[in-house]
ROPANU-214313 format. One line per field, with one value per residue: y, z, x of N, C-alpha, C in turn; residue in one letter. Coordinates in steps of 0.05 Angstrom, whole numbers. Layout:
n_y (Y;...)
n_z (Z;...)
n_x (X;...)
ca_y (Y;...)
ca_z (Z;...)
ca_x (X;...)
c_y (Y;...)
c_z (Z;...)
c_x (X;...)
r (A;...)
# end
This chain:
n_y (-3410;-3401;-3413;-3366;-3328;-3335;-3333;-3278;-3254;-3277;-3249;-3202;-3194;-3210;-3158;-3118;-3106;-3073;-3027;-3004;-2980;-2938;-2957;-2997;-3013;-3000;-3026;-3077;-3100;-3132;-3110;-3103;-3139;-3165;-3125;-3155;-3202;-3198;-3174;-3218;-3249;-3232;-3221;-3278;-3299;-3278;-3295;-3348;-3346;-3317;-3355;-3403;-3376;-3371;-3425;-3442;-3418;-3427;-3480;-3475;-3447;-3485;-3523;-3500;-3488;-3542;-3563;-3518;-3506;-3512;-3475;-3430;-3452;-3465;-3417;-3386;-3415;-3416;-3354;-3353;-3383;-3357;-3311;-3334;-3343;-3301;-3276;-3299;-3285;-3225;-3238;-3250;-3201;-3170;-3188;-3189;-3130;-3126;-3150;-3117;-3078;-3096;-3076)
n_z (2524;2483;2520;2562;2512;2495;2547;2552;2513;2518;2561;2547;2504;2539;2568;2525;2521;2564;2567;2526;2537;2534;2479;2463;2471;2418;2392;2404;2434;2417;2386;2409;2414;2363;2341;2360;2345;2290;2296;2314;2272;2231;2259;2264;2207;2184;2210;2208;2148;2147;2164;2131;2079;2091;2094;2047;2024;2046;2035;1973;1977;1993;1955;1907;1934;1930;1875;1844;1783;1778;1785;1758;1742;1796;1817;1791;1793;1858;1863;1844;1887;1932;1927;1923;1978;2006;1985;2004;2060;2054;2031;2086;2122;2086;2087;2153;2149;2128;2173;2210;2183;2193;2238)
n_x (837;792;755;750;746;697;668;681;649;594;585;588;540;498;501;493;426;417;450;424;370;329;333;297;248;229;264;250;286;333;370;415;442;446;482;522;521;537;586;609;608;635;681;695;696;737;784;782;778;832;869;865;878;933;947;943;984;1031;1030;1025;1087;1118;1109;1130;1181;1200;1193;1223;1211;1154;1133;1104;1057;1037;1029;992;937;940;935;881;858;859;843;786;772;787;738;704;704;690;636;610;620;588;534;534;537;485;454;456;424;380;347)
ca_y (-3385;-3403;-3409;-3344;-3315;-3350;-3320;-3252;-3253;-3282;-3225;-3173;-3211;-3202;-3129;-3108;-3092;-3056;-3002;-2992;-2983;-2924;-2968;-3020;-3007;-2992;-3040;-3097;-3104;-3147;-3090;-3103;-3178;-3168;-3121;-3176;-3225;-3195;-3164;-3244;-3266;-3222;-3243;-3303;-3301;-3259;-3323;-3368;-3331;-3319;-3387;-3414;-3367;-3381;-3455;-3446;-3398;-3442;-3502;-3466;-3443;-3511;-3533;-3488;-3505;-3573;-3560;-3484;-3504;-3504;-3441;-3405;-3473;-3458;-3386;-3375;-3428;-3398;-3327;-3356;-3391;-3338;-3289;-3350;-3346;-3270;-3266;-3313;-3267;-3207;-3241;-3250;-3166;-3157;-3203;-3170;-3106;-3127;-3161;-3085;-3058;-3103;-3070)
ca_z (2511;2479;2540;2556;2496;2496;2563;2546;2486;2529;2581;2522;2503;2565;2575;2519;2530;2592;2558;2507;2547;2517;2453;2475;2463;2394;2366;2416;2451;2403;2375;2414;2407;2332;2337;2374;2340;2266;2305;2320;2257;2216;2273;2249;2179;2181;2234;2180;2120;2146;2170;2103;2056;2105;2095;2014;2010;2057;2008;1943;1970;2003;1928;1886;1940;1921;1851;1823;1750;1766;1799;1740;1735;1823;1830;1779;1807;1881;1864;1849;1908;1961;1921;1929;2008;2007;1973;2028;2075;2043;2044;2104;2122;2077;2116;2180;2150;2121;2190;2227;2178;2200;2264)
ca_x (833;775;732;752;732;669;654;677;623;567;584;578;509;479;499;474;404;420;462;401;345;316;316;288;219;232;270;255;317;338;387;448;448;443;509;546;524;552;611;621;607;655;706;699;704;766;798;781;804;868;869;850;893;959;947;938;1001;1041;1039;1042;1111;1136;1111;1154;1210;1209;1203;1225;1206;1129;1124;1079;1030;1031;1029;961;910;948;926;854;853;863;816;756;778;783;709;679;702;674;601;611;619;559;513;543;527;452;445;461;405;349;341)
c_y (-3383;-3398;-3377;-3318;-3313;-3335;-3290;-3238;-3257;-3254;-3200;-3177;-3206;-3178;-3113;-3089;-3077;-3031;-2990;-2994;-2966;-2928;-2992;-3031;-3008;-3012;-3075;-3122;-3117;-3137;-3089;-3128;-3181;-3164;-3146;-3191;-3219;-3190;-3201;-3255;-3259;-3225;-3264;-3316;-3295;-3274;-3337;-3369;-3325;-3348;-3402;-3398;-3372;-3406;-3454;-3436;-3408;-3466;-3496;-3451;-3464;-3525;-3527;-3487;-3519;-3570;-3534;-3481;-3501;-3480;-3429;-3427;-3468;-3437;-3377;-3384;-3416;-3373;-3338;-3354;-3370;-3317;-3303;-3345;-3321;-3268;-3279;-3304;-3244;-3216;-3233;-3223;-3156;-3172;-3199;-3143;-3110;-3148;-3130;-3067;-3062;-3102;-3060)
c_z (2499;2495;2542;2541;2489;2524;2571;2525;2496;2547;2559;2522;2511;2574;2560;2514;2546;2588;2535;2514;2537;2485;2436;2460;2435;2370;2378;2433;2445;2381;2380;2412;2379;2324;2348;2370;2305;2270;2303;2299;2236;2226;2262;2231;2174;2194;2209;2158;2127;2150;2143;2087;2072;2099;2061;2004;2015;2042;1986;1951;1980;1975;1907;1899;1932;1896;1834;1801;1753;1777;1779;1739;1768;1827;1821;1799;1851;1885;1865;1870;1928;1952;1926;1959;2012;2001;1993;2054;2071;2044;2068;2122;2102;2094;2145;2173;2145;2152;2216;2211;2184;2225;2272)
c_x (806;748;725;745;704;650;650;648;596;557;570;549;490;485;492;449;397;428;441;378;320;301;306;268;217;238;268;262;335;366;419;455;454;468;528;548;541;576;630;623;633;682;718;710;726;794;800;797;827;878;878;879;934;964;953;968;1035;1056;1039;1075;1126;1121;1127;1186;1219;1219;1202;1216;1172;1116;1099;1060;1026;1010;994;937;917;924;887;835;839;834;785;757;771;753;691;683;685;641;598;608;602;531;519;530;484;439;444;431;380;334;315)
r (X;X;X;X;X;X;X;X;X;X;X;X;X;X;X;X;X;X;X;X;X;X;X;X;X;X;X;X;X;X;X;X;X;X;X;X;X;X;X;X;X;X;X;X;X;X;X;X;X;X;X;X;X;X;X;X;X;X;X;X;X;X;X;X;X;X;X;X;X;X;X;X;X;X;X;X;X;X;X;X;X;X;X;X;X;X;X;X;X;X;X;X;X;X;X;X;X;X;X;X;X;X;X)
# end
């Protein structure tokens, strides 16, 4: 699956500059590589972070399985958690976006 994806993305890559020929000249050609490469990157991040906050949410509730009494000492540093995971996604879609403006 990976390959796959990997060769769907190269394909994109390389087509590109073909569909922007007109703005080429302009911005270098370097314009549709830029989109595909933040499109990829915010991909990414968004794989991750769910990745990441599934894994965190996963064991704070096979932790308060085990033991029901520490649920409220769990659940706080929990909530932290996911919001530090959540926020390193969000960079992530601002450097996607400030990487779309430096065209």
């Amino acid at each position: 699956m990976f390959f796959s994806l990997f060769g769907a993305a190269v394909a994109m890559a390389a087509s590109a500059p073909a569909f922007e020929q007109e703005h080429a000249a302009a911005a270098g050609g370097a314009s549709g590589l830029i989109a595909i490469g933040a499109g990829i990157a915010i991909a990414g991040a968004a794989f991750g972070a769910a990745l990441g906050q599934g894994r965190a949410v996963g064991a704070a509730m096979e932790s308060i399985g085990r033991n029901p009494n520490s649920a409220d000492r769990i659940q706080t540093p929990m909530i932290i958690g996911i919001a530090f995971i959540e926020a390193l996604a969000i960079y992530a879609l601002v450097i996607a976006f400030f990487l779309q403006g430096k065209i």
